[in-house]
N, C-alpha and C positions, 0 to 999 in steps of 0.2 A: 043451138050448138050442143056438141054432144058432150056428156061430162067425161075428162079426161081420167081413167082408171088405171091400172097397172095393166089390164091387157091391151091398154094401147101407149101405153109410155114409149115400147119401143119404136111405135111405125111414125112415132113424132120425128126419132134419130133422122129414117130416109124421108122423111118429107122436108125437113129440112136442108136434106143432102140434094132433092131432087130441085128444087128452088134453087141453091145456090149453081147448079149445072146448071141451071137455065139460063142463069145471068154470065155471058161473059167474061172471060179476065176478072169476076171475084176472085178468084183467090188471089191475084195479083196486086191487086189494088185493095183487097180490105172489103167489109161488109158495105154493100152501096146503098144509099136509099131507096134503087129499083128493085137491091135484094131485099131491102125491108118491104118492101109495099108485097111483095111479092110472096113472101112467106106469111105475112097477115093474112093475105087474102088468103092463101092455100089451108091456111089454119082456120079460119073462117068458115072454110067451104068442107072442113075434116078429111080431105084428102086422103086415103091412106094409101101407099105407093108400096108398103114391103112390112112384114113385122119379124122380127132378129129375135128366131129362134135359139133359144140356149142357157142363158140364165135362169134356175128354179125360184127365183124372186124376183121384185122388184127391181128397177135400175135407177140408181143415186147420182151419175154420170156417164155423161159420155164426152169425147175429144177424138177431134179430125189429128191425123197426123199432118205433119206440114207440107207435105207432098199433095193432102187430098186425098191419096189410094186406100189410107185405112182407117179406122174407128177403133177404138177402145171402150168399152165401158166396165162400170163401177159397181157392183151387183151386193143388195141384201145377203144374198147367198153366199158370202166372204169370196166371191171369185172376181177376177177380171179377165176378161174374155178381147180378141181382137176380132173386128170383122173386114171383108174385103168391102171395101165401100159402094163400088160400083154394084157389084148382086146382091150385097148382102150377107153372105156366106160367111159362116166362124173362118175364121184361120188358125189351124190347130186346138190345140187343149186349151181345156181355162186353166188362168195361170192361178195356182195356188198357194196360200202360205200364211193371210191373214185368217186369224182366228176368232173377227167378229168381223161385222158388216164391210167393208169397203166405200167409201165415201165420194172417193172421186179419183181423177187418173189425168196426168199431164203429160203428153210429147216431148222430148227434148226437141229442141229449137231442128236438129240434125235428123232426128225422127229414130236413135237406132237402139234411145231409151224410154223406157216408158217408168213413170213415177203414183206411185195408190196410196192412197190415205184411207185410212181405218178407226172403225170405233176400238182396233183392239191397243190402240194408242202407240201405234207405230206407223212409219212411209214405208216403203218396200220401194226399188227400183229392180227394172224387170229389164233384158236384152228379148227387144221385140223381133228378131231373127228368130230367136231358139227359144222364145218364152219362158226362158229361164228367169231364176232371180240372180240378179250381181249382190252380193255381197250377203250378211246380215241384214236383218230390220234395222233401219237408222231409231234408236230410241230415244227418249228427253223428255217426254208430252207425258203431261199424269192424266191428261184425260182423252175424250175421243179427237180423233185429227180429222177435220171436215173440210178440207183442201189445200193443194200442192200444185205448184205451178212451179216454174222453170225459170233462170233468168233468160232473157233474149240474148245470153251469149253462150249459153248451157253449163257454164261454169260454177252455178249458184240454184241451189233450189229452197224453197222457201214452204214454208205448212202452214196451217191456220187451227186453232184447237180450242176447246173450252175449257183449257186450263192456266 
């Protein structure tokens, strides 16, 4: 197997995107065990299906929106970028504001927010229509924030930090 480096971090995203199309009503039903077996074997076999031009580093995360149609990720480069999931393609600008690394990126449960965690020890929430930022940095964290997830009613978001 091949070693996984930064120039292929990203084509990991569509391969995993191309396995979950393959299976059926996933996204209805949740990760299946024939989507497990499935993307084993495709990772096995190093498949590469697409590589997501755009980021000048590294990628720290990524997150399907709930729909499926889009991707976010979470880039060394202090940016977060959206892509069209099906080709691949950016969607608009990268979203900027963090002023260290970006760590990770969560959907709202509705899909019409997107939320970034940063080493610059702040979350940013983003409106993924206009890739704008809503609001200020939510600040609190003395140290870096290495992820942000959503409640399942989108009422509630939650960060993880090493401080």
């Amino acid at each position: 197997m091949k070693p996984i480096t930064s120039a292929t971090c990203c084509a990991i995203v569509l391969l995993a995107l191309e396995v979950v199309h393959a299976v059926p009503g996933t996204y209805a039903r949740g990760f299946t065990a024939e989507a497990e077996r499935e993307l084993t074997h495709a990772m096995q076999q190093q498949r590469e299906t697409a590589v997501l031009l755009g980021h000048s580093a590294m990628v720290f995360s990524v997150a399907f929106s709930p729909d499926g149609k889009r991707l976010a990720s979470a880039s060394w480069d202090k940016s977060v970028r959206l892509w069209d999931a099906e080709s691949g393609q950016p969607i608009g600008k990268p979203m900027l504001g963090h002023t260290e690394a970006v760590r990770s990126v969560a959907f709202s449960p509705d899909g019409k927010r997107l939320a970034s965690a940063s080493e610059d020890k702040s979350v940013r929430l983003w409106d993924v229509e206009s890739g704008s930022p809503i609001g200020a940095p939510l600040a609190g964290h003395t140290d870096a924030v290495w992820s942000v997830a959503f409640s399942p009613d989108g009422k509630r978001l939650v960060s993880a930090s090493c401080d």
